[in-house]
N, C-alpha and C positions, 0 to 999 in steps of 0.2 A: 574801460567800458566793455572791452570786445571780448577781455578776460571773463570778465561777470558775464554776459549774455552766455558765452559757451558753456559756462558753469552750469549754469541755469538751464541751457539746453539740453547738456548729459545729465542730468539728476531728471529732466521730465522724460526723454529719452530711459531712463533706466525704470521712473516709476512705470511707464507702459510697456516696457519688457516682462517686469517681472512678474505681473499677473499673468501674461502672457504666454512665460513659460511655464506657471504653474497651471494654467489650465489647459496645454497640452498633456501636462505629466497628468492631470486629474482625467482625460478622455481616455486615457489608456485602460481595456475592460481585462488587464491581466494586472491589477494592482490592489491591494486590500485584502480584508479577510474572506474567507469565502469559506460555504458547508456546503458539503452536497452527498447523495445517496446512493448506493457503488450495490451493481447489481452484478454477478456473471460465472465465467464457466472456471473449476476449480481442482484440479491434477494432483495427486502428491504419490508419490511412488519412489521405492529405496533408491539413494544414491551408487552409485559406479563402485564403490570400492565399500557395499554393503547386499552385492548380488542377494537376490532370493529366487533367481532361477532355478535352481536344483533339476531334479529328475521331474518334480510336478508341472514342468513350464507354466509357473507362474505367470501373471503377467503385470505383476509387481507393482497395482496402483489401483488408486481407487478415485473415483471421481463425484463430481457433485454441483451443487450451485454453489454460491458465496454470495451473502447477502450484509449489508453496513450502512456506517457512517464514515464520512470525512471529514474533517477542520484542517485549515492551509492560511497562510499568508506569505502574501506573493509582493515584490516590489518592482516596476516594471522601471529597468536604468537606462531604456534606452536602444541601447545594441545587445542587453542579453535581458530576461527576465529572471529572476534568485526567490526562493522560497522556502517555507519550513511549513513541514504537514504531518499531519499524524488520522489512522486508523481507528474504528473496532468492527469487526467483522464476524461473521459466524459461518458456517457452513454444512452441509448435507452427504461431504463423503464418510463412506463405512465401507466395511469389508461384509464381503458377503459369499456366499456360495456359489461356485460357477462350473454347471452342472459336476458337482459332489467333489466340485476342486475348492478346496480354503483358500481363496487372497487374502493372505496377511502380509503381506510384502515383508517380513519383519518383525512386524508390530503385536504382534498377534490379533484378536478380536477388537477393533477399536472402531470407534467414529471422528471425526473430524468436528472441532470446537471452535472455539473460541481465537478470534486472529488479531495482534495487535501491531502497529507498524509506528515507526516515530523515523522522521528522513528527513531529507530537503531535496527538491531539483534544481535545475536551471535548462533556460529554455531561451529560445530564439523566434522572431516574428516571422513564418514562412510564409504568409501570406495572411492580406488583411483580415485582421480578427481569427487569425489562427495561429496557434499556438505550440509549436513542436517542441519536445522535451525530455531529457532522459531525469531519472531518481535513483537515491542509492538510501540505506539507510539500518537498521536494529528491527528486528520482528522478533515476533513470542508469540508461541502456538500451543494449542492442548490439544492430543489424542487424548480422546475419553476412553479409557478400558471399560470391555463389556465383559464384566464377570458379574456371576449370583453363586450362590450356597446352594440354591432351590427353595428359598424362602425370602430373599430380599438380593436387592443391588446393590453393588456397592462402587461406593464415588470415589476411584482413585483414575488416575492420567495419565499420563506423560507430559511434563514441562519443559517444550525444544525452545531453545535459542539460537539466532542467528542472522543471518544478512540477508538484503533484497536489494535485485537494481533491475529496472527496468525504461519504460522507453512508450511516450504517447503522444498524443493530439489533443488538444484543447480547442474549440469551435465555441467563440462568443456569438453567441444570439442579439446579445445585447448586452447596453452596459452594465447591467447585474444577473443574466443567463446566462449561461453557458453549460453546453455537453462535453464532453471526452471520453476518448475508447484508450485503451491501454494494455499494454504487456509486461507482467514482473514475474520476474524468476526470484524464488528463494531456497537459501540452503541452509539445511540445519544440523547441528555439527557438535551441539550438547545437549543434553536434557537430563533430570533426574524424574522421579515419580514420585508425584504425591498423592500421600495415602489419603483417607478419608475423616481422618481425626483420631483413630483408634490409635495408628501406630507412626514414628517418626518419619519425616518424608526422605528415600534415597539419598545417598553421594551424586554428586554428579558425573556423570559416563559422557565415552563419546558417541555418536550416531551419526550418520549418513542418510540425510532426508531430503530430495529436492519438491521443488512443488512450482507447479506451473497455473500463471493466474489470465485471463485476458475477462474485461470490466469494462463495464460502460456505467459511467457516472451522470450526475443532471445535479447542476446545485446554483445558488446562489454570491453572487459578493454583496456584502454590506456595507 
């Protein structure tokens, strides 16, 4: 008899455990998918061992906004938080004239495009409802070439690849808000050019491109 009662008592014991523990794991506001809208300031200027200092003291960069989206999904385990996220971004740097000096860092006449990022983080709970965390991850970027004939434009690029790691805050508002400010660096270290359809797109070369990001994003989990 004292066998069965105990039986009986861990098996009700367990069943109110285990709601228990899932609905701690469900309060967690670092778990699930989550979108959000990535606003901020945007750097790209030659890498170290791609000088464009010369005689002109260049000053080798060109800056801008960065404007996006984000998708992520996050699992919160407890003592670390793990995720997978991806990018598409655009932005506003070009090269321009500074008084009758050309910054081209390299590049020649270009603007800044198109930014795509695919990574994962992991992260740690610093404090309630905040969210400390470093990313590493694959980015693809286009420098748009600004060349014409003197009658039309024409659409050819630069296609870099390469790496990003960075390091941010997550501040849940609540259980499906949240803000976060951020810093990634990326480096780019291949690209070829592609032309406009007329003619076949480049080999691939190598390049020396860093770029320097800092974002503040606002998004939801679902």
């Amino acid at each position: 008899m004292k066998k069965t009662v105990a039986i009986l008592t861990a098996t009700a014991l367990t069943a109110i455990a285990t709601p228990a523990f899932a609905q701690v794991e469900d309060e967690s506001p670092f778990t699930g998918l989550r979108g959000e809208g990535i606003v901020g300031y945007d750097n790209i200027r030659a890498g170290s061992s791609r000088d464009d200092d010369g005689n002109d003291n260049n000053d080798q960069s060109v800056d801008g906004v960065i404007y996006g989206i984000g998708l992520g999904y996050d699992v919160d385990l407890g003592s670390v938080v793990i995720g997978a996220e991806g990018e598409f971004v655009d932005a506003t740097a070009d090269t321009e004239f500074d008084d009758g000096d050309f910054e081209g860092f390299g590049f020649g006449n270009v603007s800044a495009g198109r930014d795509l990022y695919l990574g994962g983080r992991i992260g740690v709970n610093a404090a309630p409802n905040v969210l400390a965390y470093v990313k590493g991850g694959y980015t693809n970027a286009k420098l748009n070439i600004l060349t014409n004939d003197g009658s039309r434009d024409f659409e050819n690029d630069f296609d870099l690849d390469g790496y990003r790691i960075g390091a941010g805050g997550e501040y849940a508002i609540n259980q499906n808000t949240f803000f976060k400010l951020e810093y990634r660096y990326s480096n780019y270290s291949r690209a070829e050019v592609d032309q406009d359809g007329t003619l076949p797109d480049s080999d691939r070369f190598d390049v020396d491109l860093d770029r320097h990001q800092v974002v503040a994003g606002v998004g939801i989990r679902f």
